[in-house]
Backbone atoms as SQL, in Angstrom:
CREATE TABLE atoms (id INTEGER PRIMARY KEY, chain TEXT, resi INTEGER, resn TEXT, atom TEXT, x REAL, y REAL, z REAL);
INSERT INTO atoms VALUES
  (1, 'A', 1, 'UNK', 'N', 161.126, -34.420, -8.511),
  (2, 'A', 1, 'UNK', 'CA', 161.975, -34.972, -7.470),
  (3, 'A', 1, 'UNK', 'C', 161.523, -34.454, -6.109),
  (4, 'A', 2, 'UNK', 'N', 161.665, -35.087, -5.054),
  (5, 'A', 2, 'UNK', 'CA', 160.951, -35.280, -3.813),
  (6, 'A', 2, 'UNK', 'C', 162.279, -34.366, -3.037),
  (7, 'A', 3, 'UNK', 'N', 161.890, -33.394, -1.906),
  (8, 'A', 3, 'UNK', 'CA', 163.020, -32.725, -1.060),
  (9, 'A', 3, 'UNK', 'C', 163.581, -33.824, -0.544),
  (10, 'A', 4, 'UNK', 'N', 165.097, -33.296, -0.215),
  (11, 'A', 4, 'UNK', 'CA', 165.935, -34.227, 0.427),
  (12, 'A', 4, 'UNK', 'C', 166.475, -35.145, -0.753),
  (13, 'A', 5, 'UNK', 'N', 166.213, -35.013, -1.993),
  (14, 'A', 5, 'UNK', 'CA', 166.972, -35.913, -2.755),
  (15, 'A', 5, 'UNK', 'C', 168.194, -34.890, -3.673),
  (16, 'A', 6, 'UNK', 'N', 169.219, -35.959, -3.656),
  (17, 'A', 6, 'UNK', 'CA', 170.289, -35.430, -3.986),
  (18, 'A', 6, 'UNK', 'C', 170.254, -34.913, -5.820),
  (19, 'A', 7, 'UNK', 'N', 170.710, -33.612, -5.680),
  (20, 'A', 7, 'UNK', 'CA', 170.822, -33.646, -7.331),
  (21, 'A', 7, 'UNK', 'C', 172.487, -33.270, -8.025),
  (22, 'A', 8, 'UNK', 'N', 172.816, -33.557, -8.689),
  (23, 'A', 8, 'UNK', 'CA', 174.523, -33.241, -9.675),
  (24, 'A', 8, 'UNK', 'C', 173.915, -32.439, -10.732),
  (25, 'A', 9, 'UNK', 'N', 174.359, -31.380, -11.042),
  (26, 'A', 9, 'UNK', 'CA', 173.459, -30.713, -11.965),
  (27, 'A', 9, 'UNK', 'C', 174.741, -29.558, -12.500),
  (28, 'A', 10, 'UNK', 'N', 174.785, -29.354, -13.969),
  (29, 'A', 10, 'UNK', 'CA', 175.494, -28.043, -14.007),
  (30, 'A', 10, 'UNK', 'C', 175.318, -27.602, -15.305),
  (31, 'A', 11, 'UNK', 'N', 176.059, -26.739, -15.316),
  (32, 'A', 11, 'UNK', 'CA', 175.293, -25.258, -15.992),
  (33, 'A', 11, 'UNK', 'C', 176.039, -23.954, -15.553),
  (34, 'A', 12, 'UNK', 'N', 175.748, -22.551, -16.142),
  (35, 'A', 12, 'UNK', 'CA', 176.331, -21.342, -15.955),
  (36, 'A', 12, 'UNK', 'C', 175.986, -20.818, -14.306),
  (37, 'A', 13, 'UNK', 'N', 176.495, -20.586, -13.609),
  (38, 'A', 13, 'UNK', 'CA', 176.360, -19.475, -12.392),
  (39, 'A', 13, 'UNK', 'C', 176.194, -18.279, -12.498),
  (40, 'A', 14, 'UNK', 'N', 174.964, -17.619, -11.921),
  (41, 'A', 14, 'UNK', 'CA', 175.449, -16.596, -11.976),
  (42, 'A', 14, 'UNK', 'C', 175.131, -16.062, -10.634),
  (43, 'A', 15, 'UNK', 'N', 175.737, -14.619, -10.570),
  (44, 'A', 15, 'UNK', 'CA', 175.167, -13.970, -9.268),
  (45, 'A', 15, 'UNK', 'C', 174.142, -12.976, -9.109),
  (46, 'A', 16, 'UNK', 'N', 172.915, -13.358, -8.562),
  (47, 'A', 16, 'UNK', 'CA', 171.415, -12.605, -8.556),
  (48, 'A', 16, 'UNK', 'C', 171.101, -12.531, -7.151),
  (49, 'A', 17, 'UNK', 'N', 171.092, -11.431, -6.661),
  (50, 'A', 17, 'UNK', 'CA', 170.408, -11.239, -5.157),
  (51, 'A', 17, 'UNK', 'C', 170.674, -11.842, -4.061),
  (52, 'A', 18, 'UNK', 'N', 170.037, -12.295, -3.001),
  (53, 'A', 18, 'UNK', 'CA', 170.322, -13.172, -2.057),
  (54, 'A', 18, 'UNK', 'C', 171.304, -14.411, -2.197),
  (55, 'A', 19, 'UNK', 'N', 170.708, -14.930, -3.246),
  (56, 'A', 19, 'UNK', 'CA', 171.535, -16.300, -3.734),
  (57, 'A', 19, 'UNK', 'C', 171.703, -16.768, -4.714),
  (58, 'A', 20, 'UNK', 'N', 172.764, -16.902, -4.833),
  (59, 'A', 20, 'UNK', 'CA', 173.635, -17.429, -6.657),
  (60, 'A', 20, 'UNK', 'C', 172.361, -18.354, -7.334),
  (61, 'A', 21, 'UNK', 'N', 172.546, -18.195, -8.568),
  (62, 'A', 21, 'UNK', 'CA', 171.711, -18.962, -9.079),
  (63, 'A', 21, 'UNK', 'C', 172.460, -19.825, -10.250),
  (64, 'A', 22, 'UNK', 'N', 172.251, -21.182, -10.409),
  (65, 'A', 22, 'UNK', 'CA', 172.559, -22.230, -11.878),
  (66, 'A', 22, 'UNK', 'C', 171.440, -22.201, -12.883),
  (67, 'A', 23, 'UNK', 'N', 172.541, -21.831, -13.999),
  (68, 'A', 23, 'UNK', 'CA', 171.637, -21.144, -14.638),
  (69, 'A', 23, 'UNK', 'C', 171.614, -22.760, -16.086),
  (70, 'A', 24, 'UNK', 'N', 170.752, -24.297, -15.788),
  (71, 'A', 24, 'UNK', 'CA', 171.112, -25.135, -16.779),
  (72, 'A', 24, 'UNK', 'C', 170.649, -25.256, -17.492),
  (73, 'A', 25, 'UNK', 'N', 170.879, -26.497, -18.621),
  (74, 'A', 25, 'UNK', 'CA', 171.523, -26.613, -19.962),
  (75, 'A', 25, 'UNK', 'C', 169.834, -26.647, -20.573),
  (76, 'A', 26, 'UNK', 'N', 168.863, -27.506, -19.311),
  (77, 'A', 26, 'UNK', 'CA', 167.859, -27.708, -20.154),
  (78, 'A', 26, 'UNK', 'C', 167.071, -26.473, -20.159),
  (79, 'A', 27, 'UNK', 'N', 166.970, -25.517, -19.157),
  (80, 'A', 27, 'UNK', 'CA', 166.409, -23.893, -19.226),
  (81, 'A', 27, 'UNK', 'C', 165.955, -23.760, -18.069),
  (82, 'A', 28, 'UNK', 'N', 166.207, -24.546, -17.335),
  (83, 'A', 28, 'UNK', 'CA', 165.883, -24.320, -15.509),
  (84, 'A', 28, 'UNK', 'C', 166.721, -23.753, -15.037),
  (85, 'A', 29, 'UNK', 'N', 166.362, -23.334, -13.869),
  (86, 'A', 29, 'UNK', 'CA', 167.557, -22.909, -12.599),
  (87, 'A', 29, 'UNK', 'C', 166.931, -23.217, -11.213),
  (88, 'A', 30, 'UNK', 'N', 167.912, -23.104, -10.478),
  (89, 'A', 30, 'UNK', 'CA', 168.018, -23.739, -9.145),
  (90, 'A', 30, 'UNK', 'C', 168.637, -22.275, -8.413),
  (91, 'A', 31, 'UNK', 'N', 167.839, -22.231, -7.081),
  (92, 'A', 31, 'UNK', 'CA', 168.698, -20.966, -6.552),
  (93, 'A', 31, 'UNK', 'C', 169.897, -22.247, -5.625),
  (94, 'A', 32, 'UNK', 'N', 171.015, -21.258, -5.258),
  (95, 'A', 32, 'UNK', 'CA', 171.948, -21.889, -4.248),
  (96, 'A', 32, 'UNK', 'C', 172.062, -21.327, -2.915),
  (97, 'A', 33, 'UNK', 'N', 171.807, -22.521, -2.130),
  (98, 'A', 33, 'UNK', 'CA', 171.696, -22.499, -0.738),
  (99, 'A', 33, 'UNK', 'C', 173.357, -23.011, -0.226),
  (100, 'A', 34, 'UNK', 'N', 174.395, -21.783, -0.010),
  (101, 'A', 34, 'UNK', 'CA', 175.871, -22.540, 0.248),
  (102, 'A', 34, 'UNK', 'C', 176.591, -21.639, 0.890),
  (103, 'A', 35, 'UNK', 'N', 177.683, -22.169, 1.707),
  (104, 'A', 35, 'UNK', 'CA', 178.475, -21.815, 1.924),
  (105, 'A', 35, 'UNK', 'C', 179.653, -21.491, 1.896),
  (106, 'A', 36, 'UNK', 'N', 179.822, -22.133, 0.710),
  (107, 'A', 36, 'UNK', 'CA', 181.238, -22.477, -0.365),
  (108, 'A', 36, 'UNK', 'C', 181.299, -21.127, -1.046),
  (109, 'A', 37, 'UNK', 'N', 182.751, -21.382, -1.277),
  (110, 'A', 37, 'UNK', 'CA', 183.533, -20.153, -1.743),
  (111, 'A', 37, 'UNK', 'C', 182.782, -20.526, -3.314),
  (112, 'A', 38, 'UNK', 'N', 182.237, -19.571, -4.174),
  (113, 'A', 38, 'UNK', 'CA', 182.058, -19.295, -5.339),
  (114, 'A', 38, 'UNK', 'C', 181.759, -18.397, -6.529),
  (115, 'A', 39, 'UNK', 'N', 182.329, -17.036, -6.063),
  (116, 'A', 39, 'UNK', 'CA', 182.168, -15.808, -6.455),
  (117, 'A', 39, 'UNK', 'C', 183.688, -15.985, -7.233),
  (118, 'A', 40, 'UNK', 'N', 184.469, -16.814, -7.130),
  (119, 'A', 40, 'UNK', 'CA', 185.221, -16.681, -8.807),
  (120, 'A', 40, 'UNK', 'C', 184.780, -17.569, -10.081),
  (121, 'A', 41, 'UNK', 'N', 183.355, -18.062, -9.481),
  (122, 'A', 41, 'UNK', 'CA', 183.379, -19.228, -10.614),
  (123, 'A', 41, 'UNK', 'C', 181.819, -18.313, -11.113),
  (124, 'A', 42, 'UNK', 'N', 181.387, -17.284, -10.958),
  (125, 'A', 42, 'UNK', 'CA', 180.113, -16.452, -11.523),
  (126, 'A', 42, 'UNK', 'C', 180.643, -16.317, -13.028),
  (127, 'A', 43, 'UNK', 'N', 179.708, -16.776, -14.035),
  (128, 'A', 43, 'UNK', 'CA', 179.679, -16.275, -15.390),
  (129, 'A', 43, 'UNK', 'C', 180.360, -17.919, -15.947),
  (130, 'A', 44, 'UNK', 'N', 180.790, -18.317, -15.174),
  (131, 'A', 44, 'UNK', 'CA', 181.404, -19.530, -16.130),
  (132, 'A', 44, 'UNK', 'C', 180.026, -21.332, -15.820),
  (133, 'A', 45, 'UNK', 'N', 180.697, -22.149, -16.362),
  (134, 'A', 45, 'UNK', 'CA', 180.011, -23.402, -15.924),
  (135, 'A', 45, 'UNK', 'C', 180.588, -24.096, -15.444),
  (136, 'A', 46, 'UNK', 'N', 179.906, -24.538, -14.548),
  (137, 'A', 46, 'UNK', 'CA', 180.237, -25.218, -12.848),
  (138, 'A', 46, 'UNK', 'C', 179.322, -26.707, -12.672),
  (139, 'A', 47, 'UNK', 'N', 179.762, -27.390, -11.761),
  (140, 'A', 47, 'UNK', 'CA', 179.179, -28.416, -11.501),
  (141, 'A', 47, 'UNK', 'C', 178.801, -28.845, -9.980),
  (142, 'A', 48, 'UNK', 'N', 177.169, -28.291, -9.822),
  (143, 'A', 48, 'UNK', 'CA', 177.050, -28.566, -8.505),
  (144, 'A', 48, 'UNK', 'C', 176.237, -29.599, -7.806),
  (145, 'A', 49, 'UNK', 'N', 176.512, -29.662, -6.990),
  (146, 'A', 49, 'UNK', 'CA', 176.210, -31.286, -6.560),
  (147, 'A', 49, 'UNK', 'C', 175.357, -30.846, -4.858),
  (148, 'A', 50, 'UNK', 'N', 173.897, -30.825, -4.357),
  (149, 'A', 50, 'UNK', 'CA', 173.400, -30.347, -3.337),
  (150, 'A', 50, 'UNK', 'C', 172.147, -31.557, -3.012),
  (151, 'A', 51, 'UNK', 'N', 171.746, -31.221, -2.167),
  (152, 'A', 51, 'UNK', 'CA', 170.140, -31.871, -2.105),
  (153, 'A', 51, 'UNK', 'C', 169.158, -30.743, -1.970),
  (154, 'A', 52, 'UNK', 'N', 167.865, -31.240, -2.465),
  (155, 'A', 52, 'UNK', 'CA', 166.662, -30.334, -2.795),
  (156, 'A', 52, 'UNK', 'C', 166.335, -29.781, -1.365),
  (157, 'A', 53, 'UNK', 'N', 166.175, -28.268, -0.904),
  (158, 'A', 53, 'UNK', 'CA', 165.408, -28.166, 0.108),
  (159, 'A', 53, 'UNK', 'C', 164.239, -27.810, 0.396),
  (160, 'A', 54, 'UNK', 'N', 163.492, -26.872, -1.210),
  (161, 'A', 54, 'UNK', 'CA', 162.499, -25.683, -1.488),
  (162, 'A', 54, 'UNK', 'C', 162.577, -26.676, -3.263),
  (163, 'A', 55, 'UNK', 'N', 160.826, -25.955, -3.555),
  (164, 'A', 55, 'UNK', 'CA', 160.968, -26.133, -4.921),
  (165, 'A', 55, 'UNK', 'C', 162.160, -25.997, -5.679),
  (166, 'A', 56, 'UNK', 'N', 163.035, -24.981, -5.877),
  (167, 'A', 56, 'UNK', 'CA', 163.847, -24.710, -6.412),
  (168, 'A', 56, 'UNK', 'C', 165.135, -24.106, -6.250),
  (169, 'A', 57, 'UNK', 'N', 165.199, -24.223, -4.850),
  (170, 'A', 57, 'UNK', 'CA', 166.679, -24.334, -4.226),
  (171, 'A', 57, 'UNK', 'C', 167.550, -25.421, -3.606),
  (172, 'A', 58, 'UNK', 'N', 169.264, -25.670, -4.072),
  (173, 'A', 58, 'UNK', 'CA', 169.800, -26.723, -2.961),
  (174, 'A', 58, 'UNK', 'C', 170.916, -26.102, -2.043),
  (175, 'A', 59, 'UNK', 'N', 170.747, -27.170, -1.217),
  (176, 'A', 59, 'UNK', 'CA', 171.351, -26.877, -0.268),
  (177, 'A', 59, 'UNK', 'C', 172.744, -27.531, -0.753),
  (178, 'A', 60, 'UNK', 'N', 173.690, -26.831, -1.298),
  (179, 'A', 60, 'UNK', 'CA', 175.274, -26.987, -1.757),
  (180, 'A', 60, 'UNK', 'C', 176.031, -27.938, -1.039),
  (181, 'A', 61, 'UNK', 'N', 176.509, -28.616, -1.449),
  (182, 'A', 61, 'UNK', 'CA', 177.557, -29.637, -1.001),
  (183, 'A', 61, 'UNK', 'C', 178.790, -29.303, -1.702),
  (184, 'A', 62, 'UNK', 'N', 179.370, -28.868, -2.809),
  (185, 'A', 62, 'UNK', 'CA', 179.628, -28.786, -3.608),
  (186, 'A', 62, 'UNK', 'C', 180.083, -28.052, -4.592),
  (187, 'A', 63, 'UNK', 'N', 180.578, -27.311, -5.231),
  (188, 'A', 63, 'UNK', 'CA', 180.636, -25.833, -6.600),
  (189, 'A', 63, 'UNK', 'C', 181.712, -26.348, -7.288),
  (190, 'A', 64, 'UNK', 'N', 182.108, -27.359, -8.330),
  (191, 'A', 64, 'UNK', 'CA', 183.411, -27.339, -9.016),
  (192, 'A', 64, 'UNK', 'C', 183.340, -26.286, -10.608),
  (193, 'A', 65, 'UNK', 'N', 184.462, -26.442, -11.692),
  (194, 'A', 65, 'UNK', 'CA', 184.094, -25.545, -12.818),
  (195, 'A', 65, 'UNK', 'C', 184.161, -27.080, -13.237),
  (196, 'A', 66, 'UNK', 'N', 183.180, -26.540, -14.265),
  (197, 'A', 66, 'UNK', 'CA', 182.853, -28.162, -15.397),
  (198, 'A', 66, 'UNK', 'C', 183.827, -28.362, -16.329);
């Protein structure tokens, strides 16, 4: 997928360093680029919805629990 395209994606959260990471179903992860409240939803599965900005980070629109 090309930057700037939107992705819905979910999977476990967790919290690693600089920036939260989704941890999904198929064995990827995505770091999170956000500003959203989501340090009560670490350890559970969430559904986040961002566009691509970096190989493997988005830029958050988004954090619900799945």
């Amino acid at each position: 997928m090309p930057r700037g395209a939107l992705h819905e994606e979910e999977g476990i959260l967790l919290d690693q360093g600089i920036y939260p990471v989704l941890k999904i179903d198929e064995g990827g992860r995505w770091r999170l680029d956000t500003s959203c409240r989501y340090r009560h939803l670490v350890g559970q599965r969430v559904r986040v919805v961002g566009v691509r900005v970096d190989f493997d980070m988005l830029d958050v629109r988004r954090v619900d629990p799945a």
